[in-house]
N, C-alpha and C positions, 0 to 999 in steps of 0.2 A: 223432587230435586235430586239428582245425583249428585255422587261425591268424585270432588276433582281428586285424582293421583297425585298420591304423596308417600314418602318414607318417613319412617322414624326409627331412630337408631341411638342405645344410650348403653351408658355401661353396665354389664350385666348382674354384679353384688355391691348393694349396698347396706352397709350396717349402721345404726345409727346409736351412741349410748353415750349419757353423760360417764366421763369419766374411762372412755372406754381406750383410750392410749395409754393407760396402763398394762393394758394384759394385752398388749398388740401382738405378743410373740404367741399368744393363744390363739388369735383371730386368723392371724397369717400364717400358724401352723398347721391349723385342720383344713386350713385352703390349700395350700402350694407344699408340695415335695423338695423343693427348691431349697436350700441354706445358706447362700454366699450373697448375702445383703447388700446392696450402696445405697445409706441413707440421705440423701439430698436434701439439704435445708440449708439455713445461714447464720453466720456467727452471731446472730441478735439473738437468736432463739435457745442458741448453746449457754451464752450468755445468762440468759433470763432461767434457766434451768428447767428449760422444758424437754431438753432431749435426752437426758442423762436417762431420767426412768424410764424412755422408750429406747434406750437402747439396752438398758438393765433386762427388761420382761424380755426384747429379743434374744439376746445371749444368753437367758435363763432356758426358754426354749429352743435352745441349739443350732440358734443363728450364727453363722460368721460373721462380724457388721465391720462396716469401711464405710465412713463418715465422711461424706462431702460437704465443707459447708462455707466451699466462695460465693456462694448465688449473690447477686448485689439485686437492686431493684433496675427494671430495663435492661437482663442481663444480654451483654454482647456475645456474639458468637464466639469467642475465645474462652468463655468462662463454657459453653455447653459443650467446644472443642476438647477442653480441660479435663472434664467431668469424664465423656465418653473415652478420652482414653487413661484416665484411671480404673475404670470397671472394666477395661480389654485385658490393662496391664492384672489387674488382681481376679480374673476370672471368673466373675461376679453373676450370678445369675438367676436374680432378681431384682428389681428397683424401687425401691418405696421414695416416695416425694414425700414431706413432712413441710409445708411451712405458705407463705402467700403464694398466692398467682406465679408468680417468677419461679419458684422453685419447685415447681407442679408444672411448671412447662417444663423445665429443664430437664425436669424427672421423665417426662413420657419422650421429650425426644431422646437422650440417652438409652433407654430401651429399647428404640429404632435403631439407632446405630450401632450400636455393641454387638458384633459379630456380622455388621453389613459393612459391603463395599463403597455403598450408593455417599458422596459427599452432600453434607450439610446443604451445599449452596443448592442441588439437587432436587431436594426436598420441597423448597418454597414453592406456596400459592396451591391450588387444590386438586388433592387427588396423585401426586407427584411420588409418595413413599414409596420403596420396592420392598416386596419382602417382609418378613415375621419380625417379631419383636420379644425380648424376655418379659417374662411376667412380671406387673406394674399391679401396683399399691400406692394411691394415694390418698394421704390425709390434710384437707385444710386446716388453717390458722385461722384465718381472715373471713369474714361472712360475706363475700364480694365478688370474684371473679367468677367463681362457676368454674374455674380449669378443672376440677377434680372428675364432671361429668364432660365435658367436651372434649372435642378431638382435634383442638388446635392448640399452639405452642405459638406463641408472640415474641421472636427475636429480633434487637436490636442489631443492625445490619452494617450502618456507618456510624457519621460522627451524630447523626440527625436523623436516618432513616430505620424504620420497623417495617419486618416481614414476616407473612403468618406463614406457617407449613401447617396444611389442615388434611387430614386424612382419618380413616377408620382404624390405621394401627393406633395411633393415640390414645382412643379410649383403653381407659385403666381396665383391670379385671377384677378389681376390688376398690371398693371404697370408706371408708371409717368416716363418721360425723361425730364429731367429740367437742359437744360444745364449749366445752370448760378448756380449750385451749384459745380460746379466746376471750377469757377474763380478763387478760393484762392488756389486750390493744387500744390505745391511749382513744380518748376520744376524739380526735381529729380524723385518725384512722378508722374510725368505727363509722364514725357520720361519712366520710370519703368511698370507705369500701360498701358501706348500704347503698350509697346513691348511686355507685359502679350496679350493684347488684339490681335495683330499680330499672334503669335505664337498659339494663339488659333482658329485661320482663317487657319494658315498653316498648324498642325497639324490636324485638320478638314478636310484639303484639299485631303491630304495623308493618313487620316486615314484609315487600311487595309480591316478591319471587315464592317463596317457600312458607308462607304463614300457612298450617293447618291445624285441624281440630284438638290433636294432640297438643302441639303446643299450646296453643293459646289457652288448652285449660291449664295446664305449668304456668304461663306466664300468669294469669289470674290468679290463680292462688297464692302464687309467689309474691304479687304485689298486694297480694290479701294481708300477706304472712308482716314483708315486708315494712309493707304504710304502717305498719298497727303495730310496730315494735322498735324502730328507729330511732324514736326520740328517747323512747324507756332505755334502750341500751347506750344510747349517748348521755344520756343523764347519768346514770349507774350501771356500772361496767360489769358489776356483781350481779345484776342484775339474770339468775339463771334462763326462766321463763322467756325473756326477751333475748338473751343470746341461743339459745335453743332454736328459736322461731326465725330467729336473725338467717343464724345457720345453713336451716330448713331451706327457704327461702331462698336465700342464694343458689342451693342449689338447685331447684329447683328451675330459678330464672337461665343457671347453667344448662339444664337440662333444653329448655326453651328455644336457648337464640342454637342453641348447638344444632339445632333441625330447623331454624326459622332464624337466618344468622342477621347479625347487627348493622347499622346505618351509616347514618350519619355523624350523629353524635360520636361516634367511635372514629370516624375518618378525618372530623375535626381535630377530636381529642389527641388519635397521637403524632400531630406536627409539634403540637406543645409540650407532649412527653418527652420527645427527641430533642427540640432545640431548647427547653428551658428547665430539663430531666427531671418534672410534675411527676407524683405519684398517677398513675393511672385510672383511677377512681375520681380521684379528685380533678383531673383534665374532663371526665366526663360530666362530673357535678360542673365544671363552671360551662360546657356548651350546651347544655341541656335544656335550659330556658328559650334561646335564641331557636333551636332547633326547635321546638315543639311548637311555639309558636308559628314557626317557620312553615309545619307541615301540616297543622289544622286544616289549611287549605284544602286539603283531602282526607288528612286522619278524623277529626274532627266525630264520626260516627264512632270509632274505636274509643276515641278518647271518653267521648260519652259514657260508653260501655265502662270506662275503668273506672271511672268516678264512683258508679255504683257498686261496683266491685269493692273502691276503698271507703265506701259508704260515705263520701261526701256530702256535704247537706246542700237541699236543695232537689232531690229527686223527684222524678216527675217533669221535668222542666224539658225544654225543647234540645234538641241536639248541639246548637251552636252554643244555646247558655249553658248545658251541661259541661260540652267540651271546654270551656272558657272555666268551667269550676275545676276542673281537673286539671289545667294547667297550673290555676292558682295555687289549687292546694298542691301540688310537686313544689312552686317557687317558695311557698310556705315551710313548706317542712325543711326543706335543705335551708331556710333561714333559720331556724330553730335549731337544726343540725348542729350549728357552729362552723359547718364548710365554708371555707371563701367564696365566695359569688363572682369577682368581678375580674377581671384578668388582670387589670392594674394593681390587686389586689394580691398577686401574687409574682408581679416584679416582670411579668411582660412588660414590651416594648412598644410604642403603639405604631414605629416604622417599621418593626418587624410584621405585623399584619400580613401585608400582601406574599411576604415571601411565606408566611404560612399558608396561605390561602393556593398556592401555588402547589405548595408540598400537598395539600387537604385532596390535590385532583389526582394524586396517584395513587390512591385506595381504591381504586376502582370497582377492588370486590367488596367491597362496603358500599359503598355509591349506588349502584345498582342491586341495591334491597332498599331504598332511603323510597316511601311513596310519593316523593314529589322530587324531579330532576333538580339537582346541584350543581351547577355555572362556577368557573372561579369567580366570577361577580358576585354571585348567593354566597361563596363562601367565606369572600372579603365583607360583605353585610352582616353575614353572621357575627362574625370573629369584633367586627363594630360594635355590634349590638351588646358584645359580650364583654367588651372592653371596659 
């Protein structure tokens, strides 16, 4: 049997240390020649006191630093507009991201633009960047999105719409995994951003276009990492062992869809982000059920496969009953999670429907990775189902 043609492509240093955004101006000094820092993150985290002492080790080791920290959650093109030209105006040339998803996109596209011509709007959809970028550093907060290995940046576009800009300037050139900066995320965010990070292992797994052997050992192991630490770090936040793995994990699943990109659940998920401004994570923990179900129709062999993977009981069993086991245990654990489940559960509307299911058909690049075709009818059933 020969091997079909595939790339894979991921960021090239990663360091992984409890406790290791302490000595960040160590890590990023034996790396980069570079000293004129813009640290990207957001007032929550300044707040909480986790940037003071990464910006102390920086300035210790003879960094310049210039602290951005308007990122909101769903950050609009205004605020990335913002960002890039304060690091023009202070001649900044390097970019560390520090904080969730949002502020890890912001960070890699900022380094795109700072000292390019090419406009923001430009940018959108795949393949579209022109030109280099300054040297990118980032570090997560969150054990969820996976931005910190991928190469795309998620911006809110209007009052309601999101557009990706995906290219290979984006990947960072370093990465930190420091799990102890996520001791403090409340467990709401913790069960949200796992099941974000889940769903990006799955969708990975299944993806129709681009699934290869690379990935889908990332995605296994990530949902190895993942299933088997979820509940322990939503229980207890302290929990080291489990945020460690949580971590891992995530990125891991980042590293996955990044070469075997996302579905469905993703193209559902952010009509709801936009028009009812849902954490991201959490949009996709509540399509998750409807969609899986949705696509047995064909995943059904894969999903078998992950069952065993997350050593669900009951091995040995036939493909359909396996996949049936793997569904349940996903709708199991996001119960136990604490996640919302139900979309009326979190203050949708239920004559809003159709117009999301409307908005759901312009992810096109999502849509076509999903194994089973998506109809606005499939996506108004969905969104039923989930309601």
């Amino acid at each position: 049997m020969t091997t079909t043609p595939f790339g894979f492509t991921t960021v090239a240093d990663i360091y992984v240390e409890w406790g290791g955004a302490a000595r960040l101006g160590e890590l990023l000094g034996e790396r980069f020649s570079e000293r004129k820092a813009l640290l990207v993150t957001d007032r929550g985290l300044i707040d909480a006191g986790l940037i003071a002492p990464v910006e102390k080790t920086l300035k210790t080791l003879g960094f310049d630093v210039s602290i951005f920290d308007e990122v909101v959650a769903d950050p609009p093109e205004a605020v990335v507009l913002e960002c890039a030209e304060k690091a023009r105006a202070q001649n900044m040339d390097i970019v560390i991201g520090l904080g969730g998803g949002s502020s890890l996109d912001i960070a890699k596209l900022v380094a795109v633009m700072v000292g390019s011509e090419q406009p923001l709007s430009d940018m959108y959809e795949i393949g579209n960047v022109i030109g280099k970028r300054l040297p990118l550093a980032l570090i997560p907060t969150t054990a969820g999105t996976g931005s910190e290995v991928t190469n795309i940046s998620i911006i809110t576009t209007g009052e309601t719409t999101k557009m990706g800009v995906v290219s290979r300037q984006l990947f960072a050139d370093f990465v930190l995994l420091d799990a102890e900066l996520t001791v403090g995320l409340p467990q709401i965010h913790t069960a949200a951003t796992g099941i974000d990070a889940m769903v990006h292992a799955i969708e990975a797994y299944t993806s129709k276009i681009k699934k290869n052997p690379l990935s889908d050992a990332l995605a296994r192991e990530a949902l190895r990492l993942l299933g088997s630490n979820l509940i322990a770090a939503c229980k207890d936040g302290t929990n080291r062992k489990a945020r460690e793995n949580m971590l891992l994990g995530a990125m891991l699943a980042g590293q996955a869809f990044a070469n075997s990109p996302v579905a469905a659940v993703h193209a559902l998920a952010y009509p709801l982000g936009g028009h009812y401004h849902l954490p991201h994570g959490l949009t996709n923990a509540l399509m998750l059920g409807p969609v899986l179900r949705y696509n047995a129709k064909v995943a059904a062999p894969l999903y078998a496969e992950l069952a065993d993977v997350m050593s669900v009981p009951g091995e040995g069993g036939d493909i359909s009953t396996r996949s049936e086991d793997f569904v349940s245990h996903m709708l199991a654990l996001m119960d136990e999670s604490g996640a919302p489940r139900r979309l009326r559960d979190v203050n949708v509307t239920e004559d809003s429907l159709a117009m999301l299911a409307k908005d759901a058909m312009q992810q096109l690049r999502l849509l076509v990775n999903n194994p089973v075709e998506v109809t606005e009818e499939d996506a108004l059933a969905l969104y039923r189902e989930a309601y």
